[in-house]
MARGU-328579 format. One record per residue (C-alpha): residue in one letter; x negated, y, z negated. Coordinates in steps of 0.02 Angstrom, whole numbers, plus 50000, padded with zeros to 5 digits. Each point is the difference from the previous one (the first is absolute). Layout:
REM MARGU-328579
AXYZ
...
***
This chain:
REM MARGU-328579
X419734860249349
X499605002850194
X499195016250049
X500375003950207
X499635018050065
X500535007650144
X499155000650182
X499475019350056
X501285004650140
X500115017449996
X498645006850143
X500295015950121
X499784997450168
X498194996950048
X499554997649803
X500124980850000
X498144992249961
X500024982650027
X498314996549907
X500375008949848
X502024989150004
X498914984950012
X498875005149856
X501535003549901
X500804983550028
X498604989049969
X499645010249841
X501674998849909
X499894981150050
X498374997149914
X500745010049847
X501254986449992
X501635009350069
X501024987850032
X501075006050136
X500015016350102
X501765007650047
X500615012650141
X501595010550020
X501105003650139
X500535019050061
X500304999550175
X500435018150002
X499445014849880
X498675013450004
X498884989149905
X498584994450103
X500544980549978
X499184985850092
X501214984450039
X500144986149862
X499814984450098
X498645009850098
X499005001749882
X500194984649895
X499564989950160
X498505010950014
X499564997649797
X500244981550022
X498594999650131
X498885007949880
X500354989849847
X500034983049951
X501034996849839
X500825015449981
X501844996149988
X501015014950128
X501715006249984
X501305015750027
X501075007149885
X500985002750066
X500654998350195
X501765007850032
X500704985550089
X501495006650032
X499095009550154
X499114986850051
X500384986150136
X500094985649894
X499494989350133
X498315011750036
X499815001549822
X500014980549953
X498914998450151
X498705013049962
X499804993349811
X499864982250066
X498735003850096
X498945009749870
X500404986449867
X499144990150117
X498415011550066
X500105001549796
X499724981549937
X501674999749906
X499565018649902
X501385009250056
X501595009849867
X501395005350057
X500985013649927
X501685005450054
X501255013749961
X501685008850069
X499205018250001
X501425006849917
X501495013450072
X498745011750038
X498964993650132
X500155007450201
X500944987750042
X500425005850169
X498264998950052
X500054981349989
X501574996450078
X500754993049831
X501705007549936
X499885005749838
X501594992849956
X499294984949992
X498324996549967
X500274991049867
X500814986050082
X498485002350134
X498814998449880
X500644982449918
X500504993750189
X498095002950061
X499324992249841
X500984984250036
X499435001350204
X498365001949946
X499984985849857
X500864988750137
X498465002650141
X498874997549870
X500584981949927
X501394992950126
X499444991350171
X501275008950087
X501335013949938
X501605002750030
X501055013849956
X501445010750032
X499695015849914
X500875014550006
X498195008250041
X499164986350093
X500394986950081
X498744984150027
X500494984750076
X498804984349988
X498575012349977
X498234994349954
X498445011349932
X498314992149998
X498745000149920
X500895000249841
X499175009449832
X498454989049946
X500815002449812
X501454988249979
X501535002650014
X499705017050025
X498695013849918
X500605008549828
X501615013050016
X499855013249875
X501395011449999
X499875017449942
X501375011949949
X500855007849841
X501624998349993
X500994986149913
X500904993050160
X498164999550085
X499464992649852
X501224985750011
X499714999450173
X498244999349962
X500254983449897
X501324991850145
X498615002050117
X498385002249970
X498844993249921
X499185015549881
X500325016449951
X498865015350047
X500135014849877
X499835016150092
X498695012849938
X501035014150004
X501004991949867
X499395004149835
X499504985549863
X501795000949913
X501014999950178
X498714986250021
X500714990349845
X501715002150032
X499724992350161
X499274985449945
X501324997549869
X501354999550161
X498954989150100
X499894988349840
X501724997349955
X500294998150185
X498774983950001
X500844993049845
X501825002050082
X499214991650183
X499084987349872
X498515004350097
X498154996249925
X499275016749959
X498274992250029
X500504996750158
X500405019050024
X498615012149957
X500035017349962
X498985014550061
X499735019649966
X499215011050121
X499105014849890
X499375014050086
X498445002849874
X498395010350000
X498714996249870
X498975017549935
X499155006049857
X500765016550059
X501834997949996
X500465016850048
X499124999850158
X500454981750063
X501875005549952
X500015014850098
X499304989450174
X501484986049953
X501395010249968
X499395009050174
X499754984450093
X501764994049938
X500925014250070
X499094996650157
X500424983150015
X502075001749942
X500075015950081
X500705010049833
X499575001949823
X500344988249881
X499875000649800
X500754981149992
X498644994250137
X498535011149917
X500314992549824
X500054983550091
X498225001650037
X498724995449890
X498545011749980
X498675001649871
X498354993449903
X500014979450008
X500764998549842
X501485010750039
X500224990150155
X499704982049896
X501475006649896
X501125005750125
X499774985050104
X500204986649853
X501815009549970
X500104995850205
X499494980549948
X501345000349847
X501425006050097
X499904984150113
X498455003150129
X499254983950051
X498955008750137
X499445017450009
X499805008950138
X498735015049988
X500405012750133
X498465013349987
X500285014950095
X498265008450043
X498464992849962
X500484980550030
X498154989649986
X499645009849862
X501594996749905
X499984982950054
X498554998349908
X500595010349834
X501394989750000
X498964982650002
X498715004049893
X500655013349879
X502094996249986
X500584979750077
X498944991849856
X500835008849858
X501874999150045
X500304982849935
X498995003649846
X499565011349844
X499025013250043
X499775006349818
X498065000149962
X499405002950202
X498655014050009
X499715009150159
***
């Protein structure tokens, strides 16, 4: 099991403290985090800072911590600014650099970007192959019906060969398929609850058999939006607030995807996470990040693999 947890990103204007972000980064590093993950809202009332901002930013204050975004909505993105801009921070990086991707679904403001929302799916696998194309070819070609390049060359390319990890997010069982023709992991999102979760991984399973892919070669990961108290009232009441911040609506399906609770409620919740096919979690606190960080590495990440029958507190 992999334990990742999520970069802060959510800072008013003027709140940003770039002492206290470096304190936080170097911390969950030395707690043995192994990667640190961003999202992508370009717009929403959600005080959001950039993903690749702030990844570039995290990368120049750690120095094993592995960085990634789940998940960019490439489909209103230049893929050609896109595959240059993760290049480049693969390389300011040293090779620690995850990519994930996704459509963004029918409901996205489309018009905002430019894209027609007729077809953003075929955008979205297009770019991907633009982008994959920059990244390993010496020169591209190709005559798209939404770009065009013609004996095209991007260098430097990513300092991970051939290209950095593509995890793919989404929910349905066409993305999930897609996710398999593509990519190269699936990214569970936390707003989908532990049983969504399973089903999910059940699709993206038979999907490998059919393509006669590996599965080792295709990991699996869960985002959980999690905070660890001995007073599980209180933290539920700040989640289920901060979540209807942050989607804009309430939810019951994204509240009982969060896990909440004394460390051996969470331990439990997040083993069912590990059974229904989670290779990686990612722990998405919601308030209080350095000092969940460090409930979650001293007081929940030991226990998930194992029996916690006879621990004392």
């Amino acid at each position: 099991m992999r334990f990742a947890i999520s970069i802060p990103q959510f800072y008013a204007d003027g709140e940003f403290d770039p002492a206290a972000f470096r304190t936080y980064l170097t911390r969950v590093e030395a707690l043995g985090f192994e990667s640190g993950w961003t999202q992508e809202q370009v717009l929403g009332s959600m005080p959001q800072l950039g993903p690749i901002e702030t990844m570039t930013y995290a990368a120049a204050c750690t120095q094993r911590l592995r960085l990634g975004c789940a998940v960019f909505v490439t489909t209103l993105h230049s893929p050609v600014h896109l595959a240059k801009s993760l290049a480049t921070l693969d390389q300011l990086s040293g090779g620690r650099l995850e990519v994930g991707v996704g459509t963004g679904g029918r409901g996205r403001m489309f018009g905002a970007f430019g894209v027609d929302p007729e077809r953003f799916v075929a955008r979205f696998t297009e770019g991907l192959e633009v982008m994959k194309s920059l990244w390993t070819q010496d020169r591209t070609t190709l005559d798209g019906r939404f770009w065009q390049l013609t004996d095209a060359a991007m260098e430097p390319k990513p300092a991970q060969k051939p290209h950095p990890r593509i995890w793919f997010g989404g929910s349905s069982p066409a993305a999930l398929r897609r996710a398999v023709r593509h990519g190269g992991g699936f990214f569970g999102a936390g707003s989908s609850t532990t049983e969504q979760f399973a089903d999910q991984v059940r699709v993206v399973r038979e999907a490998l058999a059919e393509a006669e892919r590996d599965p080792a070669d295709f990991p699996i990961a869960k985002r959980v939006y999690i905070a660890v108290d001995d007073d599980a009232d209180r933290a539920r009441a700040r989640v289920n607030a901060t979540l209807e911040r942050l989607y804009g609506r309430r939810s019951e399906t994204i509240e009982a995807a969060a896990i909440v609770g004394t460390p051996d409620h969470c331990i439990a919740e997040l083993r069912a996470v590990a059974e229904a096919g989670a290779e990686m979690i990612l722990f998405s606190p919601l308030f209080d990040h350095s000092h969940q960080a460090a409930q979650l590495a001293t007081h929940v990440m030991p226990y998930i693999s194992q029996n916690c029958s006879g621990r004392s507190r």
